[in-house]
C-alpha positions in Angstrom: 120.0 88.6 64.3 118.3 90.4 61.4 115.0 90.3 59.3 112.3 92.4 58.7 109.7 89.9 57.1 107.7 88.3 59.9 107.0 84.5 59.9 104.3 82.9 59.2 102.0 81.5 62.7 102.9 78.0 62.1 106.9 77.9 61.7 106.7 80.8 64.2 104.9 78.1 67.3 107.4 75.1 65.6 110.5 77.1 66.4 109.0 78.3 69.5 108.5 75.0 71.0 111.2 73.3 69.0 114.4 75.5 70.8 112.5 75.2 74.0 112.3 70.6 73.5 116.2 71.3 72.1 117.1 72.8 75.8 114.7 70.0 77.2 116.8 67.2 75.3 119.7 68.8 76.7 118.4 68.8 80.7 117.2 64.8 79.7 121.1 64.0 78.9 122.7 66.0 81.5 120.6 64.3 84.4 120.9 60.8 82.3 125.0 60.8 82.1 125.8 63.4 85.5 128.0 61.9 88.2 126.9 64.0 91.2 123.5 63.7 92.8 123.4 67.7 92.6 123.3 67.0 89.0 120.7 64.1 88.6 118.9 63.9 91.6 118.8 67.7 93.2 118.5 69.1 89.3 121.1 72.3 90.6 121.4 73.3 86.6 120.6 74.8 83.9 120.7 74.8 80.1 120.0 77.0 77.2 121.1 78.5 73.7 122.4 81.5 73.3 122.8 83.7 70.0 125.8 85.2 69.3 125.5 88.4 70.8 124.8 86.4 74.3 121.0 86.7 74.6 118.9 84.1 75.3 117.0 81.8 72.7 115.4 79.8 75.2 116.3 77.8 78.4 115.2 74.2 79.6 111.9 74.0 81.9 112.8 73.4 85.5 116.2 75.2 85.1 117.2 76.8 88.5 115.7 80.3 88.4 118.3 82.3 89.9 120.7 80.9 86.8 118.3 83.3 84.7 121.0 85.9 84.3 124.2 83.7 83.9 124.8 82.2 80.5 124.4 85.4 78.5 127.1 87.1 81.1 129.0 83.6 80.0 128.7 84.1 76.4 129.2 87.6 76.0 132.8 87.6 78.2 134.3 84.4 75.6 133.2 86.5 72.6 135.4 89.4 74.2 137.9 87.5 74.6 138.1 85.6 71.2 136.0 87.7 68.8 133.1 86.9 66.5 135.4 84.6 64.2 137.1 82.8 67.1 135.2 80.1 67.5 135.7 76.5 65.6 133.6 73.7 65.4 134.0 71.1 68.1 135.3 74.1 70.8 134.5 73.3 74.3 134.7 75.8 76.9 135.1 75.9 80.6 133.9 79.4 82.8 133.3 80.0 86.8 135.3 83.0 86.7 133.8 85.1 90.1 134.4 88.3 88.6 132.0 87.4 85.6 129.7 84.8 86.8 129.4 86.3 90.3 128.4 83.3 92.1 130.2 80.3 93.9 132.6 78.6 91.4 131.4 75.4 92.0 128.5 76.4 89.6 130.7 75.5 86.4 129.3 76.9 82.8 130.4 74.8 79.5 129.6 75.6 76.1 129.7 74.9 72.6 129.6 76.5 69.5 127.0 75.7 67.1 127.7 76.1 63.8 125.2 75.9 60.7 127.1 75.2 57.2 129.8 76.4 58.1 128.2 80.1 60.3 128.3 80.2 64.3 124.4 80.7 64.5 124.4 80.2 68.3 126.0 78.5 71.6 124.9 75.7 73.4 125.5 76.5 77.3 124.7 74.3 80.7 125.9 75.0 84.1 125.7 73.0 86.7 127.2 72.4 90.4 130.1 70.2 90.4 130.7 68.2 93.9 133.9 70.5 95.0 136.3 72.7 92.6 139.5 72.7 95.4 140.4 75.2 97.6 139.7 75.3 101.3 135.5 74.8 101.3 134.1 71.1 101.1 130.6 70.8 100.1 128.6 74.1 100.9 127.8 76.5 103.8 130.9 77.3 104.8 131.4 80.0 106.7 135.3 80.8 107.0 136.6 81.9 103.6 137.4 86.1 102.7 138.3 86.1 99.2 137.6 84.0 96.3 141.3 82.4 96.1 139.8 80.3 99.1 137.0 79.3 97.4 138.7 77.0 94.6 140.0 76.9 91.2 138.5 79.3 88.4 138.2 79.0 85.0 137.9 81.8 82.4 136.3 80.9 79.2 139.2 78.5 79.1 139.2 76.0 75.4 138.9 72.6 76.9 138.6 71.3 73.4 140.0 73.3 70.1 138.4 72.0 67.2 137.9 68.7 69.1 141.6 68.6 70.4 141.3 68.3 74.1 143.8 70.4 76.4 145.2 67.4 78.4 146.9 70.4 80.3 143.7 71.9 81.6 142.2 68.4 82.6 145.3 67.7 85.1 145.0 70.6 86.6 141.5 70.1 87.4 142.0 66.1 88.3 144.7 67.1 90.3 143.2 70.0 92.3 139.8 68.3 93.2 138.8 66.2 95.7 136.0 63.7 93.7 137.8 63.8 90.2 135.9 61.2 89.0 132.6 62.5 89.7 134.2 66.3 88.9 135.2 65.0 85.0 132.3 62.5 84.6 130.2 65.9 85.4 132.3 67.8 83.0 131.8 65.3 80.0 127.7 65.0 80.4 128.0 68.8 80.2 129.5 68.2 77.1 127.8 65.7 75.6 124.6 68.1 76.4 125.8 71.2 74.5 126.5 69.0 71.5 123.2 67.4 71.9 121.7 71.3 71.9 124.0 71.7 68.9 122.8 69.2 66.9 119.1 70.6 68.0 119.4 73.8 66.5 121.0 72.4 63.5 118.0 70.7 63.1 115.7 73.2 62.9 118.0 75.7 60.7 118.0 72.6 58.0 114.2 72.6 58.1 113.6 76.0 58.1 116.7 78.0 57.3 118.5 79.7 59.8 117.4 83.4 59.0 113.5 82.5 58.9 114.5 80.7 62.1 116.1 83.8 63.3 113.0 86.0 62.2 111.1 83.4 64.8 113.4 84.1 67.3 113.3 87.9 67.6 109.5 87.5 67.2 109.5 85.4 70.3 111.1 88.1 72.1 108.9 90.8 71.1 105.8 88.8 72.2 107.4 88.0 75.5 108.6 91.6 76.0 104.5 92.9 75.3 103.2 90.4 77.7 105.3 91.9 80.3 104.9 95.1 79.6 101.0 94.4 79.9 101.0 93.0 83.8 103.4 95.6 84.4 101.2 98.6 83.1 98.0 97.4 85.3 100.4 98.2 88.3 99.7 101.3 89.9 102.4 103.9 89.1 104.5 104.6 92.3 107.1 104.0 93.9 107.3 101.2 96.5 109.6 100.2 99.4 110.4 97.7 102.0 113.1 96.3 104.0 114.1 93.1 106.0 117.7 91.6 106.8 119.4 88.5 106.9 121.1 87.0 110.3 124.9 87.5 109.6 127.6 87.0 106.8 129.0 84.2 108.9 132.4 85.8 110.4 130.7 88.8 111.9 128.0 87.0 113.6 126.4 90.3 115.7 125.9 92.1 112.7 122.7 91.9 110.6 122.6 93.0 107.2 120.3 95.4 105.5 117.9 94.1 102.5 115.9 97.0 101.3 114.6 97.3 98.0 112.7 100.4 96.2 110.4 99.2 93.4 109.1 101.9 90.6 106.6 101.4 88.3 105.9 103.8 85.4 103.3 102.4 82.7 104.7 99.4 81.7 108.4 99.6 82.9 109.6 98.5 86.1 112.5 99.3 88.0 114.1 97.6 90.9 116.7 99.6 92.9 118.7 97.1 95.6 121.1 100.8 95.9 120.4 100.8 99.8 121.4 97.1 100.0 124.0 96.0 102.5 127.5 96.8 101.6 129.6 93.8 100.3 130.8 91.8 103.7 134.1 90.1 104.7 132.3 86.5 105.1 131.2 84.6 102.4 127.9 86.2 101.8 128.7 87.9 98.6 127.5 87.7 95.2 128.7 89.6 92.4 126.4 91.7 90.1 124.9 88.7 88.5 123.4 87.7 91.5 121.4 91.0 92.3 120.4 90.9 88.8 119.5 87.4 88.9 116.9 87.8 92.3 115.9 91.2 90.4 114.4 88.8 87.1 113.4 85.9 89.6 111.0 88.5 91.5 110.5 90.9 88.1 109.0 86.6 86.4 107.3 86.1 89.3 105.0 88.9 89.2 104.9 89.3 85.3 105.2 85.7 83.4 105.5 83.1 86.3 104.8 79.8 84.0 105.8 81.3 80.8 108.8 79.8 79.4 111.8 81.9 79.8 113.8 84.1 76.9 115.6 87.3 76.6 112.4 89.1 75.9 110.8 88.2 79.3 113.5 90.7 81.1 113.3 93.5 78.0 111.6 96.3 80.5 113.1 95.3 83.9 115.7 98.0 85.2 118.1 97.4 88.1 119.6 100.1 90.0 122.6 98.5 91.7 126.1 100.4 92.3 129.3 98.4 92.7 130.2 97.2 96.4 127.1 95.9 97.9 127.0 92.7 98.8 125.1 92.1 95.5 127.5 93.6 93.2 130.9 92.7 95.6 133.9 94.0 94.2 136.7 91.6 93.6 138.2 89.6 95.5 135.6 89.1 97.8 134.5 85.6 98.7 131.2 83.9 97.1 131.1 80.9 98.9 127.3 81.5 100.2 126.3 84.3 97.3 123.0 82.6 96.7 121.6 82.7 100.6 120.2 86.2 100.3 118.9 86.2 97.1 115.0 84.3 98.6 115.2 87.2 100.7 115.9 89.5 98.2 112.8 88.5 96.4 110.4 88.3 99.1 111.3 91.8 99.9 110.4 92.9 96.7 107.0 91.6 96.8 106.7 92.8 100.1 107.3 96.5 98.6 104.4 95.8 96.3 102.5 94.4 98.3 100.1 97.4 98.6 99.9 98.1 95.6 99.0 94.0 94.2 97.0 93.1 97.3 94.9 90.2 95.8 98.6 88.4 94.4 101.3 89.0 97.0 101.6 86.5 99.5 103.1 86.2 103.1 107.1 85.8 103.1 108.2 82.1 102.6 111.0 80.2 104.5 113.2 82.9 102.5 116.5 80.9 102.2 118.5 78.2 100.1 118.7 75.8 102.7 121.0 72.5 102.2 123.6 70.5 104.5 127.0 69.4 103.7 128.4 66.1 105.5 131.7 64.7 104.7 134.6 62.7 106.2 135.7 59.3 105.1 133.5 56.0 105.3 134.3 52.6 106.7 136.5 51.8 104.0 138.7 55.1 104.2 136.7 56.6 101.1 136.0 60.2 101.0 132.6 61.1 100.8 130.9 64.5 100.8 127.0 64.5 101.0 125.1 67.5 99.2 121.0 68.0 100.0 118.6 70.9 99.7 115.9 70.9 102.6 112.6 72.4 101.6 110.5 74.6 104.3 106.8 76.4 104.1 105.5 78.9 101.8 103.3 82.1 102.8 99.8 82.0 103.1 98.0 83.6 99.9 94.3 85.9 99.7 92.6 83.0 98.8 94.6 79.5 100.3 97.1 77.5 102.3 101.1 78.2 101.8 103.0 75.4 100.5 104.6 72.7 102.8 107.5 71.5 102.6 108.8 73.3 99.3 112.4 74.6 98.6 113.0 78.6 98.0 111.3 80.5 95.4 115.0 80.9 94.1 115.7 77.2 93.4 112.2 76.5 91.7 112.0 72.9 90.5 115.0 71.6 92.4 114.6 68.0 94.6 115.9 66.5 97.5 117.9 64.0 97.4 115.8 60.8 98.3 116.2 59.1 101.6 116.9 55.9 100.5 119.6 56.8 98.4 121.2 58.7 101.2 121.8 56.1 102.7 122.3 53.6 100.6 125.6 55.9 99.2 127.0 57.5 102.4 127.1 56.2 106.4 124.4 58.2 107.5 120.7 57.3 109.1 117.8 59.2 108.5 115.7 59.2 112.1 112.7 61.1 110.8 111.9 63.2 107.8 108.7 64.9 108.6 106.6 67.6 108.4 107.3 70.6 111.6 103.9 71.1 113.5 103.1 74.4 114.2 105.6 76.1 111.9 103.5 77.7 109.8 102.2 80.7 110.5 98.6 81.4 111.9 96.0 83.4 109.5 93.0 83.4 108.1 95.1 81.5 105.4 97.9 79.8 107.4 101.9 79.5 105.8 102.5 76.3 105.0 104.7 74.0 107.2 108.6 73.6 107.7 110.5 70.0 107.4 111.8 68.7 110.8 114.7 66.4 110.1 117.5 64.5 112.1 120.4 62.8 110.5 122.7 60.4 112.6 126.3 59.6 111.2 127.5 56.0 111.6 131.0 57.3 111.5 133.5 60.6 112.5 132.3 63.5 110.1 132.0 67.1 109.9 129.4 69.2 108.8 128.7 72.7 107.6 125.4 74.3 109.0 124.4 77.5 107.8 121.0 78.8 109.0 119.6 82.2 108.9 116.6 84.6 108.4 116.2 83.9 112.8 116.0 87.3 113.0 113.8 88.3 111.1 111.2 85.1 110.7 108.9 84.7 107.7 106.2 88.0 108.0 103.0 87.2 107.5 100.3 89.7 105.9 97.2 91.0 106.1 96.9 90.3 110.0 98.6 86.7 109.3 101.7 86.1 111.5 104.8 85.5 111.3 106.3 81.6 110.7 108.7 80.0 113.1 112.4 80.2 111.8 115.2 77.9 111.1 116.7 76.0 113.8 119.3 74.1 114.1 120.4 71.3 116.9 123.7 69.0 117.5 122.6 65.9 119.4 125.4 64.4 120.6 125.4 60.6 121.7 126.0 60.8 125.2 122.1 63.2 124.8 124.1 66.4 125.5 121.8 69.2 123.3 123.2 72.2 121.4 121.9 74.7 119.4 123.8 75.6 116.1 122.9 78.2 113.4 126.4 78.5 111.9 129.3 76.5 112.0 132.0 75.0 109.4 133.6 71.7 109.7 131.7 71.2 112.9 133.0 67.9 114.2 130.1 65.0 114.7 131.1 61.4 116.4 129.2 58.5 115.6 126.3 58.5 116.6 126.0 62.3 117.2 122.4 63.4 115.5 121.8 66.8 113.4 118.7 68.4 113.6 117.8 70.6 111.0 114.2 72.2 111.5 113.2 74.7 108.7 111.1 77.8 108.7 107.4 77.8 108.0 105.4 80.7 105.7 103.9 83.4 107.3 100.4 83.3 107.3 97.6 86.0 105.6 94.7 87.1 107.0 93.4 87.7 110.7 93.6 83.8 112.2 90.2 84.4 114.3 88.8 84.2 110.3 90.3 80.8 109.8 87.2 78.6 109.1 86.7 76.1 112.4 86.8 73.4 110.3 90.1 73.8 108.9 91.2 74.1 111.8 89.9 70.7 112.8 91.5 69.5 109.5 94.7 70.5 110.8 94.5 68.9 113.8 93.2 65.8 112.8 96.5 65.8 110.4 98.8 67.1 113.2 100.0 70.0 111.4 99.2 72.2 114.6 98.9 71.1 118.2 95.8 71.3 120.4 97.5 74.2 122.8 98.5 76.4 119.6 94.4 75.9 118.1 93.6 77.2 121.7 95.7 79.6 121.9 95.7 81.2 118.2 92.4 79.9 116.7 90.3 80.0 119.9 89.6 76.3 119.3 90.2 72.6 120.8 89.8 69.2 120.5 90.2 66.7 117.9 
């Protein structure tokens, strides 16, 4: 992009808001034409424009936040491979290559180029989780893969469509490696169908305003963003800040915790975020590649700076990340991604555990602190396969001045849903006993975390499922005198009433009638809980979000 002249105020707020509605209109058709309830129900996706150097114009509101460093990376590797004049109008591309996008490949980027009269001014870009991409792992959570060739078929800004001339080739491969290839292409064409939507967008806007006054917009956009960083950032103390927590396990090596420890430096009004002491890349699953460190790094580095500002390349101008190669972060290929988004919750809450000494007023207590979901699949009553896919929410920390959240999915997955009950069940053979809130998970404080989700699933016939849990060992901190939440838990009820306790396990078999049990994590809670005001403690147990014997025991009080 070039231009020296700056625009006018009023085209300037038009093309602000217009690129942002254009990435909007393209979220709307993706969720409206999407196969896969991860698509339209969960809202696992993102979608954005791109210039052609593979910065970001703008991204839809709600996207998943830790897909805030992945379509640039996408951009960027297809102009490498084709050049600046390789591109034709009507291209579609296909990428989930691990060594590029550094995450599981069922997260699946298409784009488009957009071209303006005849000039590539930009690419249109969504990504979002198809149902299964082959390979050995069905659904998520599994636990038993040690390279990426396990994981599923990967695609490296491959031309789908060249100059609207599908590749028939590409599309049997993909129908015939898959195990849902109807919801897998019927995915694939509302990803489509929303690029050229985001196309024909930004079109619109370069007719009404030219492209190059347009571009002027753009870069001023960024420069604003950047400042407004820059500013929060500068009323951080200077220093140098560090803390450290660790996750369970990487799944195969299930005695051995790994090391999350982040160092945060501020100088004036650039911030740096070293994850160098992070846990070395692991033989399970529990791997992301570089993306993924940077990713939590501009989760954590928005959080603190721009939390409800909408999101551009400028927002991440004067974040710095120090992370070497060969952590399991920045894991070298070929190592398996299957699970490369658990730590990344963690991740962040450890960075605002670093700072918070230095931000005591903003930092809150540690939150549930993972991506939690379940995978249930087999065949139903007819012989169909079926593969279920839900996220599970759990509490929030407690904060100087209120309650943590209930009930609320990771700081990592921002505005994603659960999957509705009713249509659970309505689409797969599965009963819902109880869906409810987890008394006494939330941790006690002045200002207590909010509360976990206690759920239990029955299957009406023979299935598996994948189970995942972590962050037992190290349980959601609280601050300030608050304490700690209750972890994840997980229990196999089996119909006979035998009980077992699971926290990771991969095509764990389930008869019918054998129950699940997932209970998530509560927030830590801030403050000393002898401060807790008596009558929200009544509150609470009026509303059964603690019991009688924890209000004696913790808040000193009783009764209902």
């Amino acid at each position: 992009m070039s231009g020296s002249r700056s625009p006018d105020p009023v085209t300037l707020e038009v093309v602000r808001y217009g690129v942002i509605a254009a990435a909007d209109d393209m979220a709307a058709a993706l969720c409206k034409t999407a196969y896969n309830m991860m698509i339209y129900e969960v809202h696992d996706f993102c979608c954005g424009l791109i210039d052609t150097q593979g910065r970001m114009i703008a991204q839809n509101r709600g996207g998943l936040p830790i897909f805030l460093a992945d379509l640039g990376i996408v951009i960027r590797d297809g102009i490498e491979k084709y050049g600046p004049n390789g591109f034709s109008p009507n291209d579609v591309l296909l990428m989930n290559h691990a060594g590029v996008c550094g995450q599981h490949l069922n997260n699946v980027a298409v784009y488009t180029p957009c071209f303006h009269r005849g000039r590539l001014i930009a690419f249109a870009a969504s990504r979002a989780h198809w149902v299964d991409v082959g390979g050995s792992r069905v659904g998520f959570g599994s636990s038993e893969t040690t390279e990426i060739y396990q994981e599923g078929l990967q695609f490296r800004s491959i031309k789908l469509h060249e100059a609207g001339v599908p590749n028939e080739g590409v599309l049997q491969i993909i129908r015939d490696n898959v195990r849902f290839p109807d919801s897998v292409l019927g995915d694939l064409r509302a990803q489509i169908a929303c690029c050229r939507l985001g196309g024909k967008r930004l079109s619109e806007i370069a007719d009404r305003y030219g492209w190059d006054a347009a571009t002027r917009c753009i870069e001023e956009i960024w420069d604003q963003a950047e400042a407004q960083a820059r500013a929060v950032v500068s009323r951080i103390p200077d220093g140098r800040y560090t803390a450290e927590s660790c996750l369970d396990n990487d799944g195969r090596e299930l005695d051995k915790p790994l090391r999350v420890k982040v160092a945060v430096e501020v100088r004036g009004s650039d911030m740096t975020m070293d994850f160098s002491e992070m846990n070395p890349q692991v033989m399970g699953p529990l791997n992301a590649g570089y993306s993924g460190g940077l990713a939590a790094a501009r989760v954590a580095y928005k959080c603190l700076t721009l939390p409800e500002a909408p999101v551009n390349e400028g927002s991440f101008r004067a974040l710095h990340l120090v992370l070497p190669e060969g952590t399991f972060l920045s894991a070298r290929p070929p190592a398996a991604l299957g699970q490369w988004s658990i730590a990344l919750p963690t991740v962040v809450d450890t960075t605002f555990k670093a700072l918070a000494s230095a931000l005591p007023k903003r930092i809150p207590a540690a939150h549930k602190g993972d991506m939690g979901g379940y995978s249930i699949y087999g065949q139903d009553a007819q012989g169909r396969r079926f593969v279920l896919l839900n996220m599970t929410g759990g509490g929030w920390g407690g904060h100087v001045d209120r309650d943590g959240q209930d009930a609320s999915v990771s700081i990592c997955q921002g505005d994603v849903r659960n999957v509705p009950i009713e249509v659970q069940e309505a689409m797969y053979p599965v009963h819902i006993e109880h869906f409810k809130l987890r008394a006494d998970s939330g941790g006690p404080g002045q200002y207590r975390g909010g509360l976990g989700i206690d759920t239990c699933i029955t299957c009406l016939v023979p299935c598996k499922i994948n189970v995942n849990l972590d962050r037992t060992r190290c349980p959601p901190w609280g601050l300030a005198g608050g304490l700690a939440g209750q972890s994840n838990q997980g229990l196999i009820r089996r119909a006979d009433g035998r009980e077992e306790l699971i926290y990771k396990g991969t095509n764990v078999p389930l008869a019918p009638e054998d129950s699940v049990i997932f209970r998530t994590a509560g927030g830590g809670g801030y403050g000393n809980p002898k401060d807790r005001a008596p009558a929200r403690v009544a509150e609470d147990l009026r509303e059964g979000l603690i019991s009688e014997a924890a209000a004696r025991r913790i808040y000193g009080a009783g009764g209902a």
